[in-house]
Steps between C-alpha positions, in 0.01 A plus 500: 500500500344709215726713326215753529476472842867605578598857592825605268780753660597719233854748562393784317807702604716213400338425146492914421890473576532268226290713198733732325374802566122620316432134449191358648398202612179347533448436881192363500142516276146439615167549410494851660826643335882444483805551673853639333829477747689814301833620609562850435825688461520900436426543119315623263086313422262636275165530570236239554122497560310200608118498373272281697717392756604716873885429541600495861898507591645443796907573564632174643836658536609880372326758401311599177327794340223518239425798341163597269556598174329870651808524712374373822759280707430244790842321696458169643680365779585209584216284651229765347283422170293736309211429257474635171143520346445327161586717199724743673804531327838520672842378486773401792718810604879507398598432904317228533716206656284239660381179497135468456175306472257594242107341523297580191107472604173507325361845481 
C-alpha cells in the first residue's frame, strides 16, 4: 500500500513526556501551517509575537496561561485551546504546567 495512503497514530502525550521541559517538537507541517508538541513546566518565558501567522493551542493535559504584554491573562484547561491573532504579543504565564499542541496557520 502507499505510504501516503496510510493513516499514522501519533502519542502526543507520550512524545511531550519525553521533551525536557520548553522544548518543542515539530509534530507535524503542511501546506496550511505547523504543529509544535511543547511541554511546559511553571517558569519564567519572555515574550513572543507571531506576525502573519494565528497560533491556536490546545492543553492536551494541564493547564496553561498566556498573558498580553497589556496585562490581560487567559487560563486554559485541559482539553480547551485558544487562538491568538497574528502580531499579538504574549508570553506563557509562570503556572503554566501542561502539555500542549501548538498549530501555526496562514493569516
Amino acid at each position: 500500500m502507499d505510504k501516503l495512503m496510510e493513516i499514522e497514530v501519533i502519542d502526543l502525550i507520550g512524545r511531550a513526556g519525553a521533551l525536557p521541559p520548553d522544548r518543542e517538537e515539530v509534530a507535524g507541517a503542511g501546506l496550511v501551517g505547523d504543529l509544535l508538541l511543547i511541554r511546559l513546566e511553571p517558569g519564567d518565558y519572555p515574550i513572543e509575537c507571531h506576525d502573519g501567522r494565528i497560533e491556536i493551542i490546545t492543553a492536551l493535559r494541564g493547564n496553561f496561561g498566556i498573558a498580553t504584554e497589556d496585562g490581560r491573562l487567559w487560563s486554559i484547561g485541559q482539553g480547551q485551546c485558544c487562538r491568538i491573532p497574528p502580531g499579538l504579543r504574549h508570553c506563557w504565564t509562570t503556572d503554566s504546567d501542561a502539555t500542549v499542541l501548538v498549530a501555526f496557520i496562514k493569516a
